[in-house]
C-alpha positions, 0 to 999 in steps of 0.5 A, spaced: 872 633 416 867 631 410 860 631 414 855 625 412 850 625 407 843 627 409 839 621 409 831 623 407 826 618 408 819 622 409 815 627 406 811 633 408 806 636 404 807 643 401 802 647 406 803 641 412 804 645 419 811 644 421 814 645 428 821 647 425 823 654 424 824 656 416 830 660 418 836 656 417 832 650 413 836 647 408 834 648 400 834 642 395 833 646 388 831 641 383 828 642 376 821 640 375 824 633 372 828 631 378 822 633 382 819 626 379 825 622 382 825 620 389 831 616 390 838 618 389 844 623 391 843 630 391 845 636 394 842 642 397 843 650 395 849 650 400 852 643 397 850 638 403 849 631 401 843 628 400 841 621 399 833 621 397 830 614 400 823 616 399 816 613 399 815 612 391 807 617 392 807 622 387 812 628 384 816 633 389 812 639 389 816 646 391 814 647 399 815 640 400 818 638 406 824 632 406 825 629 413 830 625 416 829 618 420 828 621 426 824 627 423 829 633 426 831 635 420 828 638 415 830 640 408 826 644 403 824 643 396 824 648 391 823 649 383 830 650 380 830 656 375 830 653 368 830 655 360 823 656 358 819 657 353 813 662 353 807 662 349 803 668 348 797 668 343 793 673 340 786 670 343 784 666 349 782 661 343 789 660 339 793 659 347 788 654 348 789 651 341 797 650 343 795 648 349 792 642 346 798 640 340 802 641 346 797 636 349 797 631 344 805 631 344 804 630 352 808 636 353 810 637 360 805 646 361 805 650 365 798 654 364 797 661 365 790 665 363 795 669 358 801 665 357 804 656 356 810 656 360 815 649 357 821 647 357 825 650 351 825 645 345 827 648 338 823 644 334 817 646 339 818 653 338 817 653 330 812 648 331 809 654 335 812 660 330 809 657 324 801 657 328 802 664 328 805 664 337 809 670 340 815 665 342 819 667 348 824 664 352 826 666 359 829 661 366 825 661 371 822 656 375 818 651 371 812 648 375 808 645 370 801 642 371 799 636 374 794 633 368 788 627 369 793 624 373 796 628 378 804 628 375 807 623 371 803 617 370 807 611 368 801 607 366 799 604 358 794 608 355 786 606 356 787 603 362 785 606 369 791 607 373 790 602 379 
């Protein structure tokens, strides 16, 4: 008998109270990219099918709580390990100077006081290697900072979001 997708409608914040028990919590592994998507089919750490109707309020943080209709179900949101780079520098200036071309280029960063975390990218990596960088890779969750604007923002440059 197939089981029918789970639809999920409502959010609850990383860190909300919840009245559910966490032991048995259905887990939905996403990556940092599909964390900003907020409808589609998706399936759980165990493989149930999932169908994310969700209100369009912002990015999915790992700890969020998606709930069903009638909010009996709860699925939880977890950061799927990915491949990474990681950036080290000899000095806080030289880390804080990648974090700035990294910037300019809108670079998605995971900052750490003695480490950038980003999605491993080649070219990004000689770019890095070439200004004198430890560049590593690595695969593990990728939780990169919100920036200015909280997440993703999709609005032109120079105007305020509205």
């Amino acid at each position: 008998m197939v089981e029918p997708v789970i639809v999920l409608e409502h959010r609850q914040l990383a860190g909300g109270s919840t009245k559910a028990e966490a032991v048995g919590r259905l887990q939905l592994p996403l990556t940092a990219d599909e964390r900003t998507v907020l409808r589609g089919r998706r399936r759980t750490r165990c493989g149930r099918e999932l169908l994310l109707q969700l209100p369009r309020d912002g990015a999915l943080q790992p700890g969020d709580l998606l709930l069903d209709g009638l909010r009996s179900l709860q699925v939880e949101v977890i950061a799927a390990p990915e491949r990474l780079l990681r950036v080290r520098a000899a000095s806080p200036l030289e880390l804080l100077q990648a974090a700035y071309h990294l910037g300019n280029r809108h670079v998605p960063l995971e900052l750490h006081e003695q480490e950038l975390l980003l999605l491993e990218d080649s070219v990004l990596a000689v770019m890095l290697t070439s200004r004198g960088l430890q560049v590593g890779t690595c695969e593990r969750p990728f939780v990169p900072d919100g920036g200015a604007y909280g997440g993703v923002h999709s609005h032109p440059h120079g105007l305020a979001p509205a």
